[in-house]
C-alpha positions in Angstrom: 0.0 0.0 0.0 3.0 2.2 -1.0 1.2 5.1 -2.9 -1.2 5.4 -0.3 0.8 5.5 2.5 2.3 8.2 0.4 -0.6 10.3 -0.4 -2.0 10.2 3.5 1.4 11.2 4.5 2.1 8.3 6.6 5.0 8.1 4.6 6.6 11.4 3.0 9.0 9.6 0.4 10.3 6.0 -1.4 12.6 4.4 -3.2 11.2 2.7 -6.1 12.3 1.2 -9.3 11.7 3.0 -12.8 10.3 -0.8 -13.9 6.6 0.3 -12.6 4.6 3.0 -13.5 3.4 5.7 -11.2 -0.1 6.8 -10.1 -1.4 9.8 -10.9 -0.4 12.6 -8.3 3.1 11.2 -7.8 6.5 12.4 -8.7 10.1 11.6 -9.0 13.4 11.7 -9.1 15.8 10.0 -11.0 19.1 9.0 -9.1 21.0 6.3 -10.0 20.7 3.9 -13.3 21.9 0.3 -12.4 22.1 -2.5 -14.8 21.9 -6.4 -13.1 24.2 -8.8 -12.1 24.0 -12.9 -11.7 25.4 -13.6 -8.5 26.7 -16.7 -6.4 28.9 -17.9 -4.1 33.0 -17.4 -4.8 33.6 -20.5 -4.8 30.8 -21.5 -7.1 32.2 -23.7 -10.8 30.3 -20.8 -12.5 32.5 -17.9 -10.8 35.7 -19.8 -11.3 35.2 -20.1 -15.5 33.8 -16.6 -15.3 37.0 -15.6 -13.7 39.0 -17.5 -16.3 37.2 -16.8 -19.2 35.6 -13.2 -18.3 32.6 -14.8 -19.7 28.8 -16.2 -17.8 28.7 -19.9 -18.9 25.4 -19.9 -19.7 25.0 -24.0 -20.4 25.9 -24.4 -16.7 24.1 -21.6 -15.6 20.8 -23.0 -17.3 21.4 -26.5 -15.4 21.3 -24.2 -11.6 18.6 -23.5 -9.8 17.6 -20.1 -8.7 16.8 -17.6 -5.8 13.9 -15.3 -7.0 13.6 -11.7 -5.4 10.4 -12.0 -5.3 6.5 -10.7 -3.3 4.9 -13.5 -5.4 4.8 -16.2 -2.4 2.7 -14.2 -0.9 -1.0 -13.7 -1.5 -0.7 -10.4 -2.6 -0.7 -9.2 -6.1 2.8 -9.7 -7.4 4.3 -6.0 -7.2 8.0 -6.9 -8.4 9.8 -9.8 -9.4 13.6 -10.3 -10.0 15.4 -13.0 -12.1 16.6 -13.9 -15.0 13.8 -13.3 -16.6 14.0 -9.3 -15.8 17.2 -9.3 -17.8 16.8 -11.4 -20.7 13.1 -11.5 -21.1 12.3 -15.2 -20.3 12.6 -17.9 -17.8 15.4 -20.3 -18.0 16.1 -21.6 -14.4 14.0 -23.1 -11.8 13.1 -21.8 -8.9 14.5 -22.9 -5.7 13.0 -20.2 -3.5 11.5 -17.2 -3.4 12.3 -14.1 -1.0 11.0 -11.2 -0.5 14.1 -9.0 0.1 17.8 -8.8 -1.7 19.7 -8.9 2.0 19.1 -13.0 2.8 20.4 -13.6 -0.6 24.0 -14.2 0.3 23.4 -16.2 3.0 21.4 -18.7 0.4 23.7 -18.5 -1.7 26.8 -19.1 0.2 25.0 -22.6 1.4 23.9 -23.4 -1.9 25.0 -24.1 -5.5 22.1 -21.4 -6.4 22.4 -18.4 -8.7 20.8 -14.9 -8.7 20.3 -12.1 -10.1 20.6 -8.4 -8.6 21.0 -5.1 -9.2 24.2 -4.4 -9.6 25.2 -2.1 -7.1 23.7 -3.9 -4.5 25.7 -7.4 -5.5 28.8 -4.9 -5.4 27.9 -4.4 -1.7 27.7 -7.6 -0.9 30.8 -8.6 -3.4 32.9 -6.0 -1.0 32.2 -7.9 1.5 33.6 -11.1 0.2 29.6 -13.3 0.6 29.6 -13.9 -3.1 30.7 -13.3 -6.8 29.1 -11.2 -9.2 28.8 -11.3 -12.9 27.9 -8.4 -14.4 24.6 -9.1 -17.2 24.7 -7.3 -20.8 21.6 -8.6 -22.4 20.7 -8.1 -26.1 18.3 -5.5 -25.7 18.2 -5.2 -29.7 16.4 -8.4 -29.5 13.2 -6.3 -27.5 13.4 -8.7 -24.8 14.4 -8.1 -21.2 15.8 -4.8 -19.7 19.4 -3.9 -19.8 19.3 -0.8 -16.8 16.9 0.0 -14.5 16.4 3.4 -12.7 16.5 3.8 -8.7 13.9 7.0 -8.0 12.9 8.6 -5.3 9.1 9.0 -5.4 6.8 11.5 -3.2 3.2 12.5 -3.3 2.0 16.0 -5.0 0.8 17.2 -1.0 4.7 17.6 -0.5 6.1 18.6 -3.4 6.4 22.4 -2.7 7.1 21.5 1.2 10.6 23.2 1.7 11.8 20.7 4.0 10.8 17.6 1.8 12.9 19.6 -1.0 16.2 20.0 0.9 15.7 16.5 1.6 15.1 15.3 -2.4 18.5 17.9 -3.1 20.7 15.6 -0.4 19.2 12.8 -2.0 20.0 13.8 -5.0 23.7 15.0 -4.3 24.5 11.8 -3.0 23.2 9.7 -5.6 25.2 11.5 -8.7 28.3 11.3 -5.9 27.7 7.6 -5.9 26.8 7.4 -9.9 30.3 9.0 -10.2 32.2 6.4 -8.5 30.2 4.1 -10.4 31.0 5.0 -13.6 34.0 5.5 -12.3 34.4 2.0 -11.6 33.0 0.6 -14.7 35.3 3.0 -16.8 38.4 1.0 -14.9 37.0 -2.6 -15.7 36.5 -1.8 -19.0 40.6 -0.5 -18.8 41.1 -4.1 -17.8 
């Protein structure tokens, strides 16, 4: 009940992904474009040809089970959904589990021989932290299936939009977000160097 939690003012603001449309009577912001990543332990035989090769081996991935980030266990109307089917426009893997949230991933996956996919700058988290190895994905978006970036927004309702508080907050959002887009790019302009 996100948009309405938004327009009673329970809540004042969100993150949410530019994948879904928005309501009338909502804005956004735009901060930080973030492609995907398949994801799974270090020690995984996937990670270790990907380190070799520098490339996914997609006939052993298609033979692994998955972890879906996912509300559709529940009995709710599915709101959001990620797998490999975000990326590349159809399902190849089974499902192993479902969860609703991206932070339990690492602990499945460092138990398990089961793949993910997430947004890349949250797999670089947990890659910092040595949980798991990560892959970036480049689909073939010229093929019209599947979706190559995805946009992380800040959302609010119109009853704050002209509140000046609510707008210093959106500019330190915002200010932070290109700091951190920098250092992304950043960092993507060094593993291309490589």
């Amino acid at each position: 009940h996100l948009f309405e939690k938004l327009e009673s003012g329970e809540i004042d603001a969100a993150i949410y992904p530019s994948s879904r449309k928005l309501p009338a009577g909502m804005h956004e912001l735009k901060l930080i474009r973030m492609g995907y990543a398949l994801c799974t332990r270090p020690d995984h035989p996937i990670a270790l040809k990907w380190r070799e090769t520098g490339r996914i081996p997609w006939k052993d991935v298609n033979r692994c089970r998955k972890i879906q980030v996912s509300n559709r266990g529940s009995s709710q109307y599915e709101i959001y959904s990620m797998d490999e089917k975000t990326v590349v426009g159809e399902e190849l893997l089974d499902r192993a589990i479902a969860v609703p949230f991206f932070l339990v991933v690492p602990g499945i996956l460092e138990e398990t021989d089961c793949v993910a996919v997430l947004p890349l700058l949250t797999a670089r988290l947990f890659e910092s932290e040595d949980r798991i190895a990560v892959m970036p994905l480049h689909p073939q978006t010229e093929l019209g299936r599947g979706r190559e970036t995805f946009w992380a927004r800040l959302i609010w309702h119109e009853r704050v939009d002209r509140d000046p508080a609510m707008a210093w907050l959106r500019g330190l959002i915002k200010a932070n977000a290109e700091r951190i887009g920098d250092c992304l790019d950043a960092g993507a302009d060094d593993a291309e160097e490589q």
